[in-house]
C-alpha positions in Angstrom: 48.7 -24.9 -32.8 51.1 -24.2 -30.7 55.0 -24.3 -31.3 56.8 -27.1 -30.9 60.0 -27.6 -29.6 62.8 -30.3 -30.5 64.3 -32.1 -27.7 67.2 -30.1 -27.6 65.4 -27.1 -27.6 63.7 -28.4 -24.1 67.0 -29.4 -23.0 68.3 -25.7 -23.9 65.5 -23.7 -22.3 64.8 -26.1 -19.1 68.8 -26.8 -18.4 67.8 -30.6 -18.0 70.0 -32.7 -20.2 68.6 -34.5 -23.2 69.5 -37.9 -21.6 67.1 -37.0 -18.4 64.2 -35.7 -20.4 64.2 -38.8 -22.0 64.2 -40.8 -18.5 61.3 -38.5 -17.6 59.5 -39.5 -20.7 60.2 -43.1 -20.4 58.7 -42.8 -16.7 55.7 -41.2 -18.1 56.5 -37.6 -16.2 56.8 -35.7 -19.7 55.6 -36.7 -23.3 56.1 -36.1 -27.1 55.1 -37.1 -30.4 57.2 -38.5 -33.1 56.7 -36.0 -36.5 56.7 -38.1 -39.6 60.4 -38.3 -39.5 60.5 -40.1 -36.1 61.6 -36.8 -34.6 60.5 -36.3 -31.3 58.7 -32.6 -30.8 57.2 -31.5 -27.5 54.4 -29.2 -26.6 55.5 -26.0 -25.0 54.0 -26.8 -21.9 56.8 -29.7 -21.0 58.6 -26.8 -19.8 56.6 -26.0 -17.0 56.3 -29.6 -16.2 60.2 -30.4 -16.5 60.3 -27.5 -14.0 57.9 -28.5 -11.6 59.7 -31.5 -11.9 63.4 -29.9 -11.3 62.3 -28.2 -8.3 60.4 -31.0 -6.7 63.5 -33.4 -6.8 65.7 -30.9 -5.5 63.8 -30.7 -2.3 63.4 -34.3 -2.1 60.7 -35.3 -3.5 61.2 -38.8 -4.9 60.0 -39.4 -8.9 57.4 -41.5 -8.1 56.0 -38.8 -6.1 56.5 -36.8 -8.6 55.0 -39.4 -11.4 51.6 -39.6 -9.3 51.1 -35.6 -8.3 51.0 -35.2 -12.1 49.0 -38.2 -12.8 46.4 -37.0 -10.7 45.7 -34.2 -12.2 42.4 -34.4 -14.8 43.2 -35.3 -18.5 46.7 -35.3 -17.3 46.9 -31.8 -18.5 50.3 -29.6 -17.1 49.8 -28.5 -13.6 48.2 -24.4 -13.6 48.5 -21.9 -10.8 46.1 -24.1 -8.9 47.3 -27.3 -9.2 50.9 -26.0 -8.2 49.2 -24.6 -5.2 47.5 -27.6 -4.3 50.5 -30.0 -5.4 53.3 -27.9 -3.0 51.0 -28.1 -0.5 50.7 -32.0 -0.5 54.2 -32.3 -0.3 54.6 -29.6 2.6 53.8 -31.5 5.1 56.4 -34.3 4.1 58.9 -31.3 3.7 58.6 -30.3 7.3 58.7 -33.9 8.5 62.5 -34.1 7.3 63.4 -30.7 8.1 62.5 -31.8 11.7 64.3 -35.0 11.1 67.8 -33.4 9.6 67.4 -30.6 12.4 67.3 -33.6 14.9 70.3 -35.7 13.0 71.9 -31.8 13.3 71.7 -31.5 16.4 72.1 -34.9 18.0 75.1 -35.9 15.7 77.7 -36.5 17.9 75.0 -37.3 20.9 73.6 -40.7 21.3 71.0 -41.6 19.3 69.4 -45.0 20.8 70.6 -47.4 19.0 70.9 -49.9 21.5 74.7 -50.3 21.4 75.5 -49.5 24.5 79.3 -49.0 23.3 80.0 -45.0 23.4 80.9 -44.1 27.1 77.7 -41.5 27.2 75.0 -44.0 26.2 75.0 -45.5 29.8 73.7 -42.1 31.2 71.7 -41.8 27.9 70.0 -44.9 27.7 70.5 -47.0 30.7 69.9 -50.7 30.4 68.7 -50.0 26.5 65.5 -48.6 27.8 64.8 -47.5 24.1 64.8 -50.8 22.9 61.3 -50.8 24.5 60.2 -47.9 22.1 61.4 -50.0 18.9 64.0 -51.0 16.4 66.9 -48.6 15.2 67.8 -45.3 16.6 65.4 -44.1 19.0 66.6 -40.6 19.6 67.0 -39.6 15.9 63.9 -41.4 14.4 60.9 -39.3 13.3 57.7 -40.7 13.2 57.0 -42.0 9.7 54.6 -40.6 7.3 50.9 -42.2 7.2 48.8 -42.6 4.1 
């Protein structure tokens, strides 16, 4: 069997606080058993999982995103090689969609963006009559198309 670890142990070796790897097991992202002295213990593999975890939020990637990547994988074992692989690649296409959309927000900051306003001097030569209004709700010039399922 492999070694178990105690919750502070995870905490110590992953940099996650114990507070959060409990979150994470109460949302079903990480789990443990209780030893006969209601001790939680965790498999050694939560590690790779609490880091596939770390690094997904800190692009963006939103825990229930996160919850159903790792639910989709068989047995719900923790992600190998290939399931990283196939898991990154899911969420690349999301990635690139708001890079494109902060590059846009970047660039067009202190630009109109469409909102339909009309009350910054340059958003008559921008957007004459609110001819964006025609293309939809909110700000026209900065929205990116939204993601389809």
């Amino acid at each position: 069997m492999a070694k178990e670890l105690t919750v502070g142990q995870v905490a110590t070796r992953s940099g996650v606080a114990v507070s959060a790897l409990h979150f994470y097991e109460a949302k079903g992202l990480i789990e443990s058993h209780r030893t006969g002295g209601n001790q939680r213990r965790y498999g050694g593999d939560v590690l790779r999982r609490v880091a596939i975890i770390k690094v997904a939020q800190e692009v963006g990637i939103s825990l229930a995103e996160i919850g159903a990547a790792l639910a989709s994988l068989p047995g719900g074992r923790t992600p190998n090689r290939d399931d990283w692989n196939k898991l990154s690649q899911r969420w690349a296409a999301d990635l690139d969609r708001r890079i494109h959309q902060l590059q846009k927000l970047r660039d067009g900051l202190t630009d109109c963006i469409g909102c339909g306003c009309l009350s910054i001097d340059r958003c008559k030569l921008r957007n004459p009559g609110d001819r964006l209004a025609a293309e939809g709700p909110g700000p026209r010039r900065l929205v990116v198309a939204s993601r389809v399922y």
